[in-house]
C-alpha positions, 0 to 999 in steps of 0.5 A: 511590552518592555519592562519600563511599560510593566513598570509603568502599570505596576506602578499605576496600579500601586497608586490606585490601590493604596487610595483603595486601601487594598492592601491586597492587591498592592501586595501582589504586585511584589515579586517575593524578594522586592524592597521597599524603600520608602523614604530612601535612606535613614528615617524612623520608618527605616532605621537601618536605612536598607528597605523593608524586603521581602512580602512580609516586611512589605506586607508591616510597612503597609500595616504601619505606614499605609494603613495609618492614614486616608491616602490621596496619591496623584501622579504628576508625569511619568517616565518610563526608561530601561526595566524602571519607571519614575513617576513625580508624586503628590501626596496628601495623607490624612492621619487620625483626627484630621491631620494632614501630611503634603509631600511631593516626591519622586518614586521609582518603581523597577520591574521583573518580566513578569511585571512584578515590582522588585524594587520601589524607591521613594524619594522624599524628605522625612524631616519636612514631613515631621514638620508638618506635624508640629 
């Protein structure tokens, strides 16, 4: 099994565990040293824009952005290549009092040997979202 099919799972698995609520085994399925980019690039979630790396930064970002709300994640397509897959997200996030956030976006999931995510990058538009909200 290649590494793009290790990615591929990792990244089902992922999926699955953040509708479970399982921060747990989502968690495990980093490698100690991944990164977590979700949105790439600068947001309030990311100031500096450089992810959140390490399992006790993921393990915050969980904590402050999973965590917030009730989470409907359906992957659309995936497309496994190299050591990576990119799948195409809908997302639905129910937030206190009823709240709904929409998002389409694309996450790319990279893996080691092992299986274990190394890299998650999340490509979607913070400001959109906020717009939502308003």
């Amino acid at each position: 099994m290649g590494n793009a099919r290790l990615a591929l799972e990792a990244s089902r698995l992922s999926g699955q565990y953040v509708e479970q609520g399982n921060k747990a085994a989502w968690l495990d399925l980093f490698a100690d040293d991944a990164c977590v980019q979700d949105p790439v690039g600068v947001s309030p979630l990311d100031p500096e824009g450089c992810g959140h790396t390490g399992k006790s930064a993921i393990a915050n970002f969980w904590d402050t952005v999973i965590a917030a709300g009730d989470i409907d994640f359906t992957i659309v397509s995936s497309h496994p290549a190299g050591d990576e897959c990119a799948n195409v997200v809908k997302m639905v996030n129910t937030l206190a009092g009823g709240i709904t956030m929409q998002l389409d976006m694309v996450v790319v999931y990279r893996a080691n040997d092992l299986g274990k995510i190394v890299s998650l990058k999340a490509y979607w538009d913070f400001e959109a979202v906020q717009q939502q909200l308003s």
